[in-house]
C-alpha positions as CSV (number, residue, x, y, z in Angstrom):
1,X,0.0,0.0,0.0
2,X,1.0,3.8,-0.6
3,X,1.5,5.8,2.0
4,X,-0.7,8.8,0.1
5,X,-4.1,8.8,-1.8
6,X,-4.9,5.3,-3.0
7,X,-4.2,4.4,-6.3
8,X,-6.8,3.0,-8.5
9,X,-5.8,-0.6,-8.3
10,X,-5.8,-0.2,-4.4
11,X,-8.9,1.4,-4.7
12,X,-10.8,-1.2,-7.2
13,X,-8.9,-3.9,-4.8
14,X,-10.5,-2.9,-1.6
15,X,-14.0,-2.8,-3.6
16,X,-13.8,-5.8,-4.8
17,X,-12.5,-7.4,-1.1
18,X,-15.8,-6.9,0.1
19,X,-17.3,-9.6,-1.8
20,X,-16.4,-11.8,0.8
21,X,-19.1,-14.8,-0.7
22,X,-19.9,-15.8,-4.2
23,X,-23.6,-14.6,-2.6
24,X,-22.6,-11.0,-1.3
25,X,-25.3,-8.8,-2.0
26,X,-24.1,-4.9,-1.1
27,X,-26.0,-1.7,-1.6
28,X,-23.3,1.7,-2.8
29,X,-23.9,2.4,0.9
30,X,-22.6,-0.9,2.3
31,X,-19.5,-0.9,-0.2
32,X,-18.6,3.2,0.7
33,X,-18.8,2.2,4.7
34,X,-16.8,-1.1,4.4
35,X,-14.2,0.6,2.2
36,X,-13.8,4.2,3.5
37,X,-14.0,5.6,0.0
38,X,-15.9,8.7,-1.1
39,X,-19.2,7.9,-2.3
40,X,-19.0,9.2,-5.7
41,X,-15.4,7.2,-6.2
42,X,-17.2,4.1,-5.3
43,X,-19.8,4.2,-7.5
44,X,-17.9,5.0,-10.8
45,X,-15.5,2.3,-9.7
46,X,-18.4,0.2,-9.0
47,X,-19.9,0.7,-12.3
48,X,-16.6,0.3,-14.3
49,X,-16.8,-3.0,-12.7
50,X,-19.9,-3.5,-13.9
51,X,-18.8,-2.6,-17.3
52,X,-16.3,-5.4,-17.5
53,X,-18.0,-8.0,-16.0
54,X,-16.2,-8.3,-12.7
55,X,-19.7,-7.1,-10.5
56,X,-23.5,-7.2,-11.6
57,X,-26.0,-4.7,-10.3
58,X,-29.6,-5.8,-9.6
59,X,-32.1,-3.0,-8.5
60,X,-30.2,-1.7,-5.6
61,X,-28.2,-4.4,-5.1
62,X,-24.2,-5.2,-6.2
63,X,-22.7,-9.1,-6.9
64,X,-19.7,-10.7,-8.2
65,X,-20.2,-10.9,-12.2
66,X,-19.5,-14.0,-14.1
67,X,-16.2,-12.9,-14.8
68,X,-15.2,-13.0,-10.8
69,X,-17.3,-16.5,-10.7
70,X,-15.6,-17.8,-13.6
71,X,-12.0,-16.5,-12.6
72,X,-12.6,-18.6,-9.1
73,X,-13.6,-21.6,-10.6
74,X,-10.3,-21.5,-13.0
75,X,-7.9,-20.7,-10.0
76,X,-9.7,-24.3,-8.1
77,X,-9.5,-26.6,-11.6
78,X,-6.0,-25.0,-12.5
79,X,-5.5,-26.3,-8.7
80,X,-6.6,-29.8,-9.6
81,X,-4.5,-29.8,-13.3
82,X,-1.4,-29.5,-11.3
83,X,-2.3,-31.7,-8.5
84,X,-3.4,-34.3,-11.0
85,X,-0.3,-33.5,-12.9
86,X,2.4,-33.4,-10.0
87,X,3.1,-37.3,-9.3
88,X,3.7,-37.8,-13.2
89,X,6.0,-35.1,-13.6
90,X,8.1,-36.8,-10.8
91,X,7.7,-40.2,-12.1
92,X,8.8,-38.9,-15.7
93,X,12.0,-36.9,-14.4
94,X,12.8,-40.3,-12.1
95,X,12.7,-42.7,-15.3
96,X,14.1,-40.4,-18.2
97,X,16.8,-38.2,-16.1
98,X,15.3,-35.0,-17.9
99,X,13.5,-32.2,-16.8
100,X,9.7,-32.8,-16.7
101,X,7.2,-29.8,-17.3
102,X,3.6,-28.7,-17.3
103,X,2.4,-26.2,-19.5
104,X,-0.7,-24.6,-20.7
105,X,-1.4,-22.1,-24.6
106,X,-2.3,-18.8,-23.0
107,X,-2.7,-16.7,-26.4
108,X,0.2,-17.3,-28.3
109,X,2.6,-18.4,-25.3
110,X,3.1,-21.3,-23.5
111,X,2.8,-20.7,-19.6
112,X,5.3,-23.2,-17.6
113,X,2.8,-24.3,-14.9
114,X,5.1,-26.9,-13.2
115,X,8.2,-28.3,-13.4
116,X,10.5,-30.9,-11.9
117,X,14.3,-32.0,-12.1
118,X,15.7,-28.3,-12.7
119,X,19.3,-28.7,-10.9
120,X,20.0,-31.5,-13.4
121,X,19.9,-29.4,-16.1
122,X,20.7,-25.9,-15.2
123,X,20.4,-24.4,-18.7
124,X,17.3,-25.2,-19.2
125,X,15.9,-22.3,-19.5
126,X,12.7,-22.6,-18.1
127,X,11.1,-21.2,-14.6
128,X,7.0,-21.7,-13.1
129,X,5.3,-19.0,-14.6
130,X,7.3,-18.1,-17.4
131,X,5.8,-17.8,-20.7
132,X,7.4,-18.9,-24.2
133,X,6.2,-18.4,-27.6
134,X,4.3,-21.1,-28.2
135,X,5.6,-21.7,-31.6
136,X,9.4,-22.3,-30.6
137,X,8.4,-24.8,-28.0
138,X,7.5,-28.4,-28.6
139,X,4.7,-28.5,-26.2
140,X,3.3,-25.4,-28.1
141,X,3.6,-26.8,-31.5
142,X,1.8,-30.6,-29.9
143,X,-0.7,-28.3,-28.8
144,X,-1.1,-26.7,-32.1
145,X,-1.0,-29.6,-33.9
146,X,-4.6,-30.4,-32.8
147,X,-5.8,-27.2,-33.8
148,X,-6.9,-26.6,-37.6
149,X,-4.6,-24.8,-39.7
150,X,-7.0,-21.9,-40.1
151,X,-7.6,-21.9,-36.3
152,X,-3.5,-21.7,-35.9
153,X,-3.3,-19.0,-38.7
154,X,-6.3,-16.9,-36.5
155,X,-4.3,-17.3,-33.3
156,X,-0.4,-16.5,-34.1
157,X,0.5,-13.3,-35.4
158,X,1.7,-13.0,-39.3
159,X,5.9,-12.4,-38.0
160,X,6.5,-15.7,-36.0
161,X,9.8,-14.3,-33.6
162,X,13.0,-16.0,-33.1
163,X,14.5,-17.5,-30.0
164,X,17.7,-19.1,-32.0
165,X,18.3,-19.7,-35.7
166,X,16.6,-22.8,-35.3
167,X,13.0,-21.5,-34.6
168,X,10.6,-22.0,-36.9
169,X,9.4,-18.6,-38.1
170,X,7.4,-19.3,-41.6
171,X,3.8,-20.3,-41.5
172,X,4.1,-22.4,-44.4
173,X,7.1,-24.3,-42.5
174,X,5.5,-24.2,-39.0
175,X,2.3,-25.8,-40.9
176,X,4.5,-29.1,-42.3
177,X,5.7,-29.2,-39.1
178,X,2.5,-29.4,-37.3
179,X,1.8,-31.9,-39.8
180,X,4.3,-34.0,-38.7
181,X,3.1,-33.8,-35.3
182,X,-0.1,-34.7,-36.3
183,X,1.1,-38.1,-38.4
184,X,2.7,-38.8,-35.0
185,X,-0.6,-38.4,-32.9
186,X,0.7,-35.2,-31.5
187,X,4.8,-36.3,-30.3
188,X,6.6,-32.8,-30.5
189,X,10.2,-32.0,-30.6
190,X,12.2,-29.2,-30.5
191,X,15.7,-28.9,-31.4
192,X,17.8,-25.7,-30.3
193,X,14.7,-23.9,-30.8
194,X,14.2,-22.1,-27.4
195,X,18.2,-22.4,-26.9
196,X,21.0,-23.0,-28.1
197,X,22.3,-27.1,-27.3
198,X,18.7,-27.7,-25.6
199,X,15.9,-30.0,-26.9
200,X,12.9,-30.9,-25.7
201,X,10.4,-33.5,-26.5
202,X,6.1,-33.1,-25.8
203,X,3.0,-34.0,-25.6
204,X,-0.7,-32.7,-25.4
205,X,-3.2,-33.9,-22.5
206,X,-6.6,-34.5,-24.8
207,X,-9.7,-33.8,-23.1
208,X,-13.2,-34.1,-24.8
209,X,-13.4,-30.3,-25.3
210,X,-10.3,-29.1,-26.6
211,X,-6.4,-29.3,-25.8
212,X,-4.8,-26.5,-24.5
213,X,-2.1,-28.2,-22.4
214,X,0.2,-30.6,-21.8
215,X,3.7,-32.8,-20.9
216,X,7.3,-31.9,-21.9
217,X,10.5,-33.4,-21.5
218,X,13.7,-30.9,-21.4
219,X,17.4,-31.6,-21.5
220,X,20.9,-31.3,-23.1
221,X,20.7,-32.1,-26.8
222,X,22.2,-35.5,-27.5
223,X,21.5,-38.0,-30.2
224,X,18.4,-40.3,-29.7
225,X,17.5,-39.3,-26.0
226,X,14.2,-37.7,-26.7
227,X,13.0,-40.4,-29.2
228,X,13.6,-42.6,-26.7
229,X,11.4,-40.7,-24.0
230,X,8.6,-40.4,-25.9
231,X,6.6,-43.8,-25.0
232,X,7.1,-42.5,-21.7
233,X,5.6,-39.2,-22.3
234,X,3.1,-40.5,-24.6
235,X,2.0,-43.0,-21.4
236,X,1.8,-40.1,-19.0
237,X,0.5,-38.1,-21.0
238,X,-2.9,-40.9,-21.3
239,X,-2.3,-41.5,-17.4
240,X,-3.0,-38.0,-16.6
241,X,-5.9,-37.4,-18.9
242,X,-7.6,-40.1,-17.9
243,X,-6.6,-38.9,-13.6
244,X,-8.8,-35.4,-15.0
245,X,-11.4,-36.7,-17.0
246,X,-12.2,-40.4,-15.7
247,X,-15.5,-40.4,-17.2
248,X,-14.7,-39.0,-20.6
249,X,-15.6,-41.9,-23.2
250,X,-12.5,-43.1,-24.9
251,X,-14.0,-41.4,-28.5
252,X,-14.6,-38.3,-27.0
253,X,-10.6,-36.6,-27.5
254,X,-11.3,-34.2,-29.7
255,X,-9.3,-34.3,-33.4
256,X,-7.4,-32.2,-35.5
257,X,-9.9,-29.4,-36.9
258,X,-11.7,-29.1,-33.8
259,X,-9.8,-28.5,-31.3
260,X,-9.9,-24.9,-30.6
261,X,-13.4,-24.2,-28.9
262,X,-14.9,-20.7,-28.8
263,X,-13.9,-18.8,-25.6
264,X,-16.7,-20.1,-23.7
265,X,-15.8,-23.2,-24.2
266,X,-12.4,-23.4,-23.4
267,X,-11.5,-25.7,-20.8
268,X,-12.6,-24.6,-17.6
269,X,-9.6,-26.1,-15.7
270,X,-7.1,-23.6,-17.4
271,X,-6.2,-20.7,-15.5
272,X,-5.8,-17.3,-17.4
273,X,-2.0,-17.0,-15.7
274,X,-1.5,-13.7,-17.9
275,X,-1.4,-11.7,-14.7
276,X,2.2,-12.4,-12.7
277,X,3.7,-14.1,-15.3
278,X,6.6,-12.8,-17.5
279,X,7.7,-13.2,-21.0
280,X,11.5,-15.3,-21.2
């Protein structure tokens, strides 16, 4: 906190702090005495949150918005991804020697959700949080792979950047190479791609309405080591779908060409990790 007036993020922050419950009903006079704010600055902070679906106001009345309500229910799934995900990342790091990760698309980035075995490979570079372009990593591009060409085209921006002189930064060569993914039902590899004498080796967790994340396997860059992971990944991979969709009929993995739902469909377990995360 400043020490002077506070500043609009404080301000919107302590508004928003007295929607204790996801069934908090509060009048502009119950939000002005529990936050100390002027009346006038609550309510045109009140109604900005309106505007963007944070809040909803009913009569008198103000209550979280979907956007809150859908915000807390991504924090608890993103919660069970990684808890799902956290005794096969060790098991894959203890049976391949490499460094195991968890990853999520979040726009055109790849969002490093969990990872395991980092002192064996120190130059991996590679942190919780972190965010890569999706394009340059494996896991992006097995991600990708299950989304249509024109879907991929929509999503990634027309000047593909580049991490080494080994990243892919052509459409038209990006698009064989997710073609090549495909044939291989989704096995991904990068080669010096994010860094220089570093590949990498992935592969997407399917669920029955879309694939947005998944399994990669880090590590110095030596001749036939990731080739040699992948029936390992490819096996964790299945494990963990199956530990966060148990139900999900075997048929129901969704294909190349529709795998990238509309927003509101996206899977409700992935966590929009776009605030405290950095670009590498």
């Amino acid at each position: 906190m400043t020490t002077g007036s506070p500043s609009m993020i404080e301000r919107m922050t302590l508004i928003m702090s007295v929607f204790d419950t996801d069934t908090s009903m509060l009048r502009l006079v119950d939000v002005t005495e529990r936050t100390g704010l002027a009346r006038s600055t609550t309510h045109r902070i009140l109604e900005q949150l309106v505007g963007y679906g944070w809040l909803r106001h009913t009569g008198d009345f103000y209550l979280l918005g979907a956007r809150s309500k859908e915000l807390g229910a991504k924090v608890v799934n993103h919660s069970r991804l990684r808890t799902a995900a956290a005794p096969i990342l060790h098991t894959l790091h203890a049976e391949t020697g490499l460094v195991a990760h968890l990853g999520y698309l979040d726009g055109t980035d790849v969002v490093y959700l969990d990872k395991v075995g980092g002192q064996a490979f120190p130059r991996v570079p590679t942190r919780v949080g972190i965010r890569i372009p999706a394009h340059a990593t494996a896991l992006g591009k097995s991600v990708l792979s299950f989304w249509s060409p024109e879907q991929v085209d929509t999503l990634l921006p027309a000047k593909l950047s580049a991490r080494t002189a080994s990243t892919i930064v052509d459409r038209g060569s990006l698009h064989l190479e997710l073609a090549r993914i495909r044939a291989r039902n989704g096995l991904a590899f990068d080669r010096q791609e994010v860094a220089f004498g570093i590949g990498c080796v992935a592969a997407a967790l399917r669920a029955p309405t879309g694939v947005h994340a998944g399994f990669s396997l880090s590590g110095d860059l030596r001749p036939g080591v990731f080739e040699r992971s992948a029936p390992v990944l490819l096996a964790a991979a299945r494990r963990a779908t199956e530990a966060l969709f148990p139900d999900a009929p075997g048929d129901s993995v969704v294909r190349e060409g529709n795998a990238a739902p509309e927003s509101s469909r996206v899977l409700s377990w992935m966590l929009d990790m776009s605030r405290g995360t950095e670009r590498l």
